[in-house]
C-alpha positions as CSV (number, residue, x, y, z in Angstrom):
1,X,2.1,4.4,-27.8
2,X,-1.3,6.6,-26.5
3,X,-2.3,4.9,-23.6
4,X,-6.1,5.8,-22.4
5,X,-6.3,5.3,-18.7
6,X,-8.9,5.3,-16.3
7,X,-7.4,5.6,-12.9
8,X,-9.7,4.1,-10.2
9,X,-8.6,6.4,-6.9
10,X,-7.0,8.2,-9.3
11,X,-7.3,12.0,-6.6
12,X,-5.5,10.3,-4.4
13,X,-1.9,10.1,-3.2
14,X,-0.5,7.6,-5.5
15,X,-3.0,8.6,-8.2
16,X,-2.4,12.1,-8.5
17,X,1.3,11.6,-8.6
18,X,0.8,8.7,-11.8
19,X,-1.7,11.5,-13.3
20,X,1.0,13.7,-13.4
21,X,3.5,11.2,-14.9
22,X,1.4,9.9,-17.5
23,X,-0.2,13.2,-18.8
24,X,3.8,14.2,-18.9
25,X,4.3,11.4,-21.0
26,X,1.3,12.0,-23.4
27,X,-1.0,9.5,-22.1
28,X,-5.1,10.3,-21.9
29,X,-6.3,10.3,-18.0
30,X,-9.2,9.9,-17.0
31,X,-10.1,9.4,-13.0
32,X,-12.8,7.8,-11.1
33,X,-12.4,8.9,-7.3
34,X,-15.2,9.3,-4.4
35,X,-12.7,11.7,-2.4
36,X,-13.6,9.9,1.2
37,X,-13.6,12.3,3.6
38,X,-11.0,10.0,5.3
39,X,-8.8,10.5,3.2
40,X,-9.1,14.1,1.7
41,X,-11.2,15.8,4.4
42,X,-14.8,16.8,5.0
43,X,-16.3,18.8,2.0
44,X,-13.3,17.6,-0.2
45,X,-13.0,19.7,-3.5
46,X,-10.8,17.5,-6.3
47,X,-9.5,20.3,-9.0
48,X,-8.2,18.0,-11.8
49,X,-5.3,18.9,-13.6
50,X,-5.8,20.7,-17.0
51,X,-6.7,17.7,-19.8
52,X,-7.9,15.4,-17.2
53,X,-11.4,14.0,-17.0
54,X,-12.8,14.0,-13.2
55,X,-15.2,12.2,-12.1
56,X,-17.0,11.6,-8.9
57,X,-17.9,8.1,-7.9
58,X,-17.7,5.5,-6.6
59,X,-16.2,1.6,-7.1
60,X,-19.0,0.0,-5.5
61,X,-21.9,1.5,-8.1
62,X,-22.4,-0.2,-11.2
63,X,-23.3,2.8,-12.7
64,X,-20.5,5.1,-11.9
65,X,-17.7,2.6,-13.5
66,X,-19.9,2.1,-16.8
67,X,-19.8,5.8,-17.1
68,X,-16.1,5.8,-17.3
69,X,-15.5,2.8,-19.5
70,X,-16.0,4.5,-22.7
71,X,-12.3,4.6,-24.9
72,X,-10.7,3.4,-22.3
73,X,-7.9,0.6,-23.2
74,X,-6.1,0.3,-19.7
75,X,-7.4,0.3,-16.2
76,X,-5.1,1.6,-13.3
77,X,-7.2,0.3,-10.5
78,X,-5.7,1.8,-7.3
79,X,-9.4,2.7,-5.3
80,X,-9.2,1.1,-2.0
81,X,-9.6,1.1,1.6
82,X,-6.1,0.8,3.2
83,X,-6.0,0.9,6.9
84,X,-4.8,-2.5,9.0
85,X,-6.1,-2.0,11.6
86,X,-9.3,0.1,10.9
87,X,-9.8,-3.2,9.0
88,X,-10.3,-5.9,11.8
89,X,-13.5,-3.8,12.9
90,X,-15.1,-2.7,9.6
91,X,-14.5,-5.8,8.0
92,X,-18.2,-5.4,5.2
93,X,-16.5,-2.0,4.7
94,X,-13.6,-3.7,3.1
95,X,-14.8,-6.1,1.6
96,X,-17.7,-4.3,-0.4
97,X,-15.0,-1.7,-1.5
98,X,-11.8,-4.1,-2.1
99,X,-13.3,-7.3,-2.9
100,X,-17.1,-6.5,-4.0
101,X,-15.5,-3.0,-5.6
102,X,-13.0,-5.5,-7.8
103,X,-15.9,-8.0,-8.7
104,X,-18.3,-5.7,-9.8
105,X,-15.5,-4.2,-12.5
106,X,-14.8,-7.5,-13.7
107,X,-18.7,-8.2,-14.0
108,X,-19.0,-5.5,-16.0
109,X,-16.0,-6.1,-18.4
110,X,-17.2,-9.4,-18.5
111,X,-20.6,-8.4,-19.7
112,X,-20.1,-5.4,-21.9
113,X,-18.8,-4.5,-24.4
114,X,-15.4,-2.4,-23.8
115,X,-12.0,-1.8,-25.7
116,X,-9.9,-2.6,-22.3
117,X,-6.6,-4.6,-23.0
118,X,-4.9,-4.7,-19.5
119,X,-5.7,-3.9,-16.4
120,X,-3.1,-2.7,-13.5
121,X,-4.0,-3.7,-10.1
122,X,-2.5,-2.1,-6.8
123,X,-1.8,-4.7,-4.7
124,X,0.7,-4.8,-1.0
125,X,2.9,-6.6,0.5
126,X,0.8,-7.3,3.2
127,X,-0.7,-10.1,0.9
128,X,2.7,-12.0,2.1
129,X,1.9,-11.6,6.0
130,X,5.4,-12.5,7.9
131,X,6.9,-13.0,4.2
132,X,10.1,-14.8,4.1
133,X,12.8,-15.8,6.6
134,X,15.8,-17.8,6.7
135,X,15.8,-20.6,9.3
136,X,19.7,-21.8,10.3
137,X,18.6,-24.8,12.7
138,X,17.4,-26.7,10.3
139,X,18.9,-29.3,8.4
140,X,18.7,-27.4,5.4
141,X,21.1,-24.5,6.3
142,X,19.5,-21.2,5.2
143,X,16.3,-22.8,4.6
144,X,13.5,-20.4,3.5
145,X,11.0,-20.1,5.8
146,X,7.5,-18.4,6.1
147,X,6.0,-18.1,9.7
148,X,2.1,-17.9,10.4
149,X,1.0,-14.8,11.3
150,X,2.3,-13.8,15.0
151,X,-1.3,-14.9,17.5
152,X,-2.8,-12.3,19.9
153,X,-1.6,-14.5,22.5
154,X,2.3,-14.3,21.3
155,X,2.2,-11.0,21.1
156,X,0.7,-10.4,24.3
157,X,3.7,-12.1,25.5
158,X,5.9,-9.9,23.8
159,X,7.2,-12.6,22.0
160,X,7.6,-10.3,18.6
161,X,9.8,-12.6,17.0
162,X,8.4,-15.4,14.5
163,X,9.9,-18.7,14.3
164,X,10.4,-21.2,12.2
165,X,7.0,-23.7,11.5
166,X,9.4,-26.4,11.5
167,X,12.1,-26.5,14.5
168,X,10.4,-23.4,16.0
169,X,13.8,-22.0,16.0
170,X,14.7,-18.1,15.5
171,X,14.9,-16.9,12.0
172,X,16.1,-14.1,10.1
173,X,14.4,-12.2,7.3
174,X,15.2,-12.0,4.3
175,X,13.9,-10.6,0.8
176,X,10.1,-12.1,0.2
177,X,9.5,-13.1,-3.6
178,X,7.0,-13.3,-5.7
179,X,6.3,-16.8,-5.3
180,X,6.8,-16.9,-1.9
181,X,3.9,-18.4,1.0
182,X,1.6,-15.8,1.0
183,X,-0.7,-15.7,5.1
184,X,-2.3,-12.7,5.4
185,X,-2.6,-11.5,8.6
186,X,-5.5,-8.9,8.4
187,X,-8.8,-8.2,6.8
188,X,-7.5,-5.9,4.8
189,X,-4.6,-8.3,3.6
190,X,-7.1,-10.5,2.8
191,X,-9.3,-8.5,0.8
192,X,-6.0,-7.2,-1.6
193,X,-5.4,-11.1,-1.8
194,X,-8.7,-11.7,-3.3
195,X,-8.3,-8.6,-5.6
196,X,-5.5,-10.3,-7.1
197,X,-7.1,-13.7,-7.5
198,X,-10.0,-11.6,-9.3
199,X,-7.8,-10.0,-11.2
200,X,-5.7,-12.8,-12.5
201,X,-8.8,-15.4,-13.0
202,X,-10.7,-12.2,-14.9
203,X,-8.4,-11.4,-16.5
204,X,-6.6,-14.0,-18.1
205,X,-10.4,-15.5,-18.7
206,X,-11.3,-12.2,-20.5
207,X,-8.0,-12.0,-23.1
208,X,-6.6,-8.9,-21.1
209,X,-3.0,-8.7,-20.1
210,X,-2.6,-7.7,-16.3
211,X,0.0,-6.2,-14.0
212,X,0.1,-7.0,-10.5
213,X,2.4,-4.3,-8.2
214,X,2.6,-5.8,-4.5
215,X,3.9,-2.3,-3.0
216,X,5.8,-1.9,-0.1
217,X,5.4,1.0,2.6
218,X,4.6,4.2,0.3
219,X,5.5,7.6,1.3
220,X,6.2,11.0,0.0
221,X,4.6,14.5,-0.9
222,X,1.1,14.5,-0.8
223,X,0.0,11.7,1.1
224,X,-3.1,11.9,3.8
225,X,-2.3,13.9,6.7
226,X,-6.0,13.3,8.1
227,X,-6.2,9.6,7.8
228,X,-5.0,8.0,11.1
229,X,-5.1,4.4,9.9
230,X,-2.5,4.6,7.5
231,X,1.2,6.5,6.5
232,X,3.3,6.1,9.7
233,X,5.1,9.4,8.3
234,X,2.1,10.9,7.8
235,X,0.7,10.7,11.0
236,X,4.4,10.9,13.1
237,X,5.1,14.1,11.2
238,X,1.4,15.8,12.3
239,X,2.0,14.8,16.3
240,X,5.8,16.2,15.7
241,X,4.1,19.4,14.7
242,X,2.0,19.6,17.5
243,X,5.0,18.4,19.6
244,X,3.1,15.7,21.0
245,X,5.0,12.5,21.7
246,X,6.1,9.7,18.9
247,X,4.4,6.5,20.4
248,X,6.2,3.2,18.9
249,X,4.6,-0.2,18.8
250,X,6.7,-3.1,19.8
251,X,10.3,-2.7,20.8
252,X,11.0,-0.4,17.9
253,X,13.3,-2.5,15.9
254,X,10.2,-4.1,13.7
255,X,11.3,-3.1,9.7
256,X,9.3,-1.8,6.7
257,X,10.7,-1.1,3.2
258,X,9.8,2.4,2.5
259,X,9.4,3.3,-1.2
260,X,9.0,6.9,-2.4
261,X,5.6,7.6,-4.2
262,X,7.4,9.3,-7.2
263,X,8.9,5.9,-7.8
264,X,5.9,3.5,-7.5
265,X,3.7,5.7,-9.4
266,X,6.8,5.2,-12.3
267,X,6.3,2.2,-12.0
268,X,2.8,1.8,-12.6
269,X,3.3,3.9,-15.4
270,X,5.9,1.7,-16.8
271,X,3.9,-1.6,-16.6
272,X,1.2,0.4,-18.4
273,X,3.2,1.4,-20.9
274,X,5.2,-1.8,-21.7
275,X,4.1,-3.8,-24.4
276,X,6.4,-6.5,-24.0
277,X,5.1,-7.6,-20.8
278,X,2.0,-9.1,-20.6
279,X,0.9,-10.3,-17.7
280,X,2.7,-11.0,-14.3
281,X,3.3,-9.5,-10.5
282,X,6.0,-7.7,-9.2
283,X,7.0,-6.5,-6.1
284,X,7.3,-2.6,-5.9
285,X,10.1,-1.2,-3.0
286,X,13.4,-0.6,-2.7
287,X,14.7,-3.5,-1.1
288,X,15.8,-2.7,2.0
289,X,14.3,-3.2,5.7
290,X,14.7,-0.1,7.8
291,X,13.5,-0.3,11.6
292,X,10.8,1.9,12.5
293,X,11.9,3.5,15.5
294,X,15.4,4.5,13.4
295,X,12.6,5.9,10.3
296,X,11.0,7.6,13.3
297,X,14.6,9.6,14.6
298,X,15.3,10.4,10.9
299,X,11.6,12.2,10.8
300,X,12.2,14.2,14.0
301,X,16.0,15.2,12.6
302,X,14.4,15.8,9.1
303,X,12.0,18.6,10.9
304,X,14.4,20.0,13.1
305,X,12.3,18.4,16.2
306,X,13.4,17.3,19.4
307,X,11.2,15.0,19.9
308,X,12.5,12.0,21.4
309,X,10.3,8.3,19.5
310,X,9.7,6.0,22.9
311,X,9.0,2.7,22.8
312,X,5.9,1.6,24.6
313,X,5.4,-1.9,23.9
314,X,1.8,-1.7,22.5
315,X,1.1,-4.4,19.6
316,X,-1.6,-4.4,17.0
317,X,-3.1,-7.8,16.0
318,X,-2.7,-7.9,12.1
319,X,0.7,-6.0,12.2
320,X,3.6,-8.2,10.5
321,X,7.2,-7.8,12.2
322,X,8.9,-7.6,9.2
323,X,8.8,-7.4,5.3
324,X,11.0,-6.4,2.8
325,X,11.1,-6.5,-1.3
326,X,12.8,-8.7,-3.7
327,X,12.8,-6.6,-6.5
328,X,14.2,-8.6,-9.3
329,X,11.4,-8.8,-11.3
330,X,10.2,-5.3,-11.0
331,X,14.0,-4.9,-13.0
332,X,14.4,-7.4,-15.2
333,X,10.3,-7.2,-16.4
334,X,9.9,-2.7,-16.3
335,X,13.6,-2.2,-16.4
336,X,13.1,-0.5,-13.8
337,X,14.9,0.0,-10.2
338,X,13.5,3.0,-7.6
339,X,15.5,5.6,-7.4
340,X,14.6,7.8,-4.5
341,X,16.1,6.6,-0.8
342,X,15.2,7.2,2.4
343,X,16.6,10.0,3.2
344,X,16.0,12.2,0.3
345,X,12.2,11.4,0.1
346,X,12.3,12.2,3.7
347,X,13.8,15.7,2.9
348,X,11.4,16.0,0.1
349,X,8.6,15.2,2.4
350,X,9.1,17.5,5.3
351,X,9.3,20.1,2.8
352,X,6.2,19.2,1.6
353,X,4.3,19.1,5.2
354,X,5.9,22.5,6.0
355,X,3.7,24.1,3.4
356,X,0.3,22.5,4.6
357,X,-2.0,23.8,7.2
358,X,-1.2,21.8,10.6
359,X,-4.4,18.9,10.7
360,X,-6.0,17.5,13.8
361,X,-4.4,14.4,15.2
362,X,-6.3,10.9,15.5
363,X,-3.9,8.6,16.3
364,X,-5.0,8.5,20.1
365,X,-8.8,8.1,18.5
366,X,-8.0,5.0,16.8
367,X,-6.0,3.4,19.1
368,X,-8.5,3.5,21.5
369,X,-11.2,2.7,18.7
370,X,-8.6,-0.7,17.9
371,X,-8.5,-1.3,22.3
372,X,-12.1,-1.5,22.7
373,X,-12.8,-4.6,20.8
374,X,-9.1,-6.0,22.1
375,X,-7.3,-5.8,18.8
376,X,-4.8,-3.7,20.3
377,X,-2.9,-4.4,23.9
């Protein structure tokens, strides 16, 4: 069946991969984006694909989102602020866009009348903090565990290692569920947290189905290469280019479950398109925990660089250790599984950056922006 969307962030990376998907797939598109200049670059210029409505706004303004309401029946709402860290400093920032952004919809579908059915929220995994672990000095062998976020004192310490809460032994990770603990650990964890609660509480109050997609580590072709707050890829692969050195937090061997963009924007599309699932969250990755500093070496070999990653101990305080997807529900609910590994998004990636003009590097900029007010040691 037609699907009307109206893609909140829709110019942006995930977006304008989903755009893609679902004007392949016969679906009307219509995208509400403020192209931040964080994100896309001082005096950003958004050329919409041919069939799809643009147009410039923003989240926060009342009168922007009422403008785009009109034969809409399904909401896509991926418009967000995104970086951890740049979040323990701008915390109004985040929440007026997250949080505020996400009330103010729901006021107005609350309020007026509109033909939305379901609305499609994009959430993270960061919502989980630590996520799940699997203690094996307790009593309970292999009992699941979920460990407060790590303090600035512990990893000061260099303690990078939770424990268990109970016997304060050391645990293992394992695959975080759905309806696992969740502790975020940053503003910005919070604030994706509260979107949900919004989201769930509007929704189900309001007779609209939702979908909420907890994603893991995104990557892939066309993500920010000016943004410095978020993409590890994105930013590794701009210093590789400028052969400047690969800086990694923490001993290296902290994990991430990296999920191809092409794949999570699939999925998005799928839990639009379903009609047999109505409301429910799902975790969105492929499953497996790779270490950072072994995603780093597969960069440098994936562009040919001889850059060496180094470890230099450096923390940042929101930053989980480790985090990977069950995604059992993302099957059994989409019928869906990812289908794009490491390796080959990787390959598809560097392709990618090869054809795009060589940006300016920030990393160094907000590092020192996170050390000044001692969220970074």
């Amino acid at each position: 069946m037609k699907k009307n969307l109206l893609i909140t962030g829709g110019a942006g990376f995930i977006g304008s991969h989903l755009t893609n998907f679902a004007r392949e797939a016969g679906h009307s598109v219509r995208i509400l984006d403020n192209l931040s200049p964080q994100i896309h670059g001082a005096d950003a210029v958004f050329h919409a694909p041919e069939g799809v409505e643009f147009v410039r706004g923003d989240i926060t303004s009342r009168d922007n989102i009422e403008a785009c309401l009109e034969g809409i029946d399904t909401i896509v709402h991926l418009a967000a602020e995104t970086g951890t860290g740049q979040s323990m400093y701008q915390i109004q920032h985040y929440y007026d866009v997250n949080v505020q952004g996400t009330a103010l919809l729901f006021d107005i579908l609350a309020n007026q009348p509109h033909g939305v059915s379901k609305v499609i929220l994009a959430s993270s995994r960061s919502v989980y903090g630590e996520g799940a672990y699997l203690c094996h000095n307790c009593d309970t062998e292999g009992a699941r565990r979920f460990p407060s976020p790590r303090s600035p004192k512990q990893l000061a310490a260099h303690v990078w290692e939770p424990v268990c809460p109970v016997c304060n032994g050391p645990v293992s990770a394992t695959a975080t569920r759905e309806d696992d603990g969740l502790a975020p650990a940053s503003i910005y964890a919070a604030s994706k947290l509260a979107q949900e609660d919004l989201v769930k509480v509007g929704c189900t109050a309001l007779g609209m189905g939702y979908a909420i997609l907890r994603f893991q580590n995104v990557f892939g072709e066309g993500q920010s290469l000016n943004n410095p707050y978020t993409g590890i890829l994105s930013i590794f692969s701009t210093r590789i280019r400028l052969g400047l050195p690969l800086p990694i937090f923490e001993d290296g061997a902290e994990t991430r479950d990296f999920v191809h963009v092409e794949d999570v924007a699939k999925a998005v599309l799928r839990s639009a398109e379903q009609e047999s699932f109505v409301s429910g969250t799902m975790n969105v990755g492929m499953g497996n925990p790779t270490p950072i500093m072994e995603v780093a070496r597969l960069l440098c070999q994936s562009m040919d660089s001889p850059i060496e990653p180094h470890v230099t101990a450096q923390y940042r305080v929101g930053d989980i250790r480790h985090n990977y997807a069950d995604i059992g529900n993302l099957e059994k609910n989409l019928l869906f599984t990812p289908a794009i590994s490491l390796e080959a998004g990787l390959k598809r990636f560097c392709e990618w950056v090869a054809s795009q003009p060589i940006p300016q590097d920030y990393l160094d900029k907000a590092n020192a922006e996170l050390k000044e007010r001692n969220l970074m040691g």
